[in-house]
Residue frames as qw, qx, qy, qz and C-alpha x, y, z in Angstrom:
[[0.229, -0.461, 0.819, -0.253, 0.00, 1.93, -15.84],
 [0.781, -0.039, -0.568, -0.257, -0.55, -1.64, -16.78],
 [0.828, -0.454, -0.076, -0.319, -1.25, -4.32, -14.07],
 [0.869, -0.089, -0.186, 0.450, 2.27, -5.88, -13.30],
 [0.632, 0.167, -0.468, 0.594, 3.46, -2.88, -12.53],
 [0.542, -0.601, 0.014, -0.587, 1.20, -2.26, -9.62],
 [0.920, -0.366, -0.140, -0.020, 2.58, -5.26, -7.97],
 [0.523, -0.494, 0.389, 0.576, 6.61, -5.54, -7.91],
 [0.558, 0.811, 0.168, -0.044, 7.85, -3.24, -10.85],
 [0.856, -0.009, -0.031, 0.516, 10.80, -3.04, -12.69],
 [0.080, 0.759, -0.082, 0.641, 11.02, 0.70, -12.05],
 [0.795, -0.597, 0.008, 0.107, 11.34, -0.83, -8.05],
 [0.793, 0.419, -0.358, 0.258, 14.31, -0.35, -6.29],
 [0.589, -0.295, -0.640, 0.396, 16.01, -0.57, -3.21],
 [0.002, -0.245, -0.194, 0.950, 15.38, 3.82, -2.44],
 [0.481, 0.219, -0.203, -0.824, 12.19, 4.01, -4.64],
 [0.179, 0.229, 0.948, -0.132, 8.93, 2.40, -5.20],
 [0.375, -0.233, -0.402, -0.802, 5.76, 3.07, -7.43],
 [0.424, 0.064, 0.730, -0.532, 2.68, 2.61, -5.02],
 [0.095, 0.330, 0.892, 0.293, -0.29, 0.03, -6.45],
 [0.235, 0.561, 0.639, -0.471, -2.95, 2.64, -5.43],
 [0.152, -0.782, 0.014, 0.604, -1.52, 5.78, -6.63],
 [0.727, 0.566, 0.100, 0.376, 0.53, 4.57, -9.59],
 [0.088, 0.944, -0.264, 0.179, 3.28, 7.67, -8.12],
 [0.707, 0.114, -0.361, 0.597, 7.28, 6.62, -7.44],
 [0.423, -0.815, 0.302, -0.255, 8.13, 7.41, -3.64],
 [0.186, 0.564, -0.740, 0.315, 11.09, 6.72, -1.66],
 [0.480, -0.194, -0.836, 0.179, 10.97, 3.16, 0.19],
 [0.148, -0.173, -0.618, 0.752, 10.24, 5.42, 3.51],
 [0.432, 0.056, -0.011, -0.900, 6.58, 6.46, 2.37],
 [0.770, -0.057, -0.614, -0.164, 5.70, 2.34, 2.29],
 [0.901, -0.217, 0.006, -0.376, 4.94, 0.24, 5.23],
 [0.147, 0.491, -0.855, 0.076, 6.85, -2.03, 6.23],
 [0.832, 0.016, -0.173, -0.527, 5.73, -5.92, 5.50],
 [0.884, -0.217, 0.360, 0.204, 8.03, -8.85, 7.42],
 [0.082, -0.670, 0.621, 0.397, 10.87, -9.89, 5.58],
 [0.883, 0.356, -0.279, -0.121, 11.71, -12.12, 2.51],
 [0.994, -0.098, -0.051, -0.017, 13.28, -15.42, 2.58],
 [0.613, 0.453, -0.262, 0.592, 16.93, -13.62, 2.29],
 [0.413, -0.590, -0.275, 0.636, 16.32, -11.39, 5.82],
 [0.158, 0.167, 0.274, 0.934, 15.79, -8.39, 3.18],
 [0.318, 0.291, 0.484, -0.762, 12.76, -6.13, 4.27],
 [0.140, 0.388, 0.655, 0.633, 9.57, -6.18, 2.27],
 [0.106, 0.058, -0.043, -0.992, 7.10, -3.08, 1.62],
 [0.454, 0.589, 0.627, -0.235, 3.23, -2.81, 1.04],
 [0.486, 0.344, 0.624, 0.506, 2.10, -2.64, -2.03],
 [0.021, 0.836, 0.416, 0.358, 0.35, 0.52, -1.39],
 [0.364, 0.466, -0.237, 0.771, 1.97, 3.85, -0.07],
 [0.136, -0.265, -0.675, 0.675, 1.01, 5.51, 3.80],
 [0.373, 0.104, -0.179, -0.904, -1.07, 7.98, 2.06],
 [0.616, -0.062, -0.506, -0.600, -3.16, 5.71, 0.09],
 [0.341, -0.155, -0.883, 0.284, -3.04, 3.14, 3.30],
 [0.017, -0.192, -0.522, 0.831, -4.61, 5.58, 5.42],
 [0.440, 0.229, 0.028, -0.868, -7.23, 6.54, 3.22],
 [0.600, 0.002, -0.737, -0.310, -8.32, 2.96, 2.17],
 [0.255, -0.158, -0.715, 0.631, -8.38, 2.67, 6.46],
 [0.142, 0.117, 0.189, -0.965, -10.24, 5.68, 6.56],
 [0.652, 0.071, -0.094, -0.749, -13.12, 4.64, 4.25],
 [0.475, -0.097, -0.806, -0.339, -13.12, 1.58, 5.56],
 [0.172, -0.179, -0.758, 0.603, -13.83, 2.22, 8.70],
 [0.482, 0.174, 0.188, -0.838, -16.83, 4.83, 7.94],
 [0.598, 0.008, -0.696, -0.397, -18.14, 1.63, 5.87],
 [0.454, -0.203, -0.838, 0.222, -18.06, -0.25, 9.04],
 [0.045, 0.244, 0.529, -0.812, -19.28, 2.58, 11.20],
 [0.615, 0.098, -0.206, -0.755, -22.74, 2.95, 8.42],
 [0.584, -0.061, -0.739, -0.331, -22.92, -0.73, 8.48],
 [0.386, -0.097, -0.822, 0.407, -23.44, -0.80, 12.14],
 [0.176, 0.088, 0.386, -0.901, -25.40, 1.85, 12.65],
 [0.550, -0.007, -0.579, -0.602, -27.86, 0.09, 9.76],
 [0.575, -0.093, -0.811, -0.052, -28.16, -2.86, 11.95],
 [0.000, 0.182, 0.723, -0.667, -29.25, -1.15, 15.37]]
């Protein structure tokens, strides 16, 4: 997978989406919703719930080691 089409790909479309983490094509309903675009058309994260959660996940034990460093 090259680097453009981690962002908006032309393999996008209005039932399917490749996630930026993952690189894997899921149906629109495994993305986030992200506001709308300038037409009143929804937009998506770039990255699927899966990979959202787990990019949450380790960031939050990052923040929970960096605080315990500092007591």
């Amino acid at each position: 997978m090259n680097l453009s089409d981690m962002f908006v790909s032309e393999q996008d479309t209005d039932t399917m989406r490749i996630c930026g983490t993952c690189g894997e094509r899921k149906p629109v309903e495994e993305f986030y919703k992200d506001g709308k675009d300038s037409k009143g058309n929804p937009k998506y994260r770039r990255d699927c719930k899966d990979c959202y959660k787990m990019t949450r996940m380790k960031s939050k034990v990052e923040v929970q080691k960096h605080d315990k460093q500092r007591r």
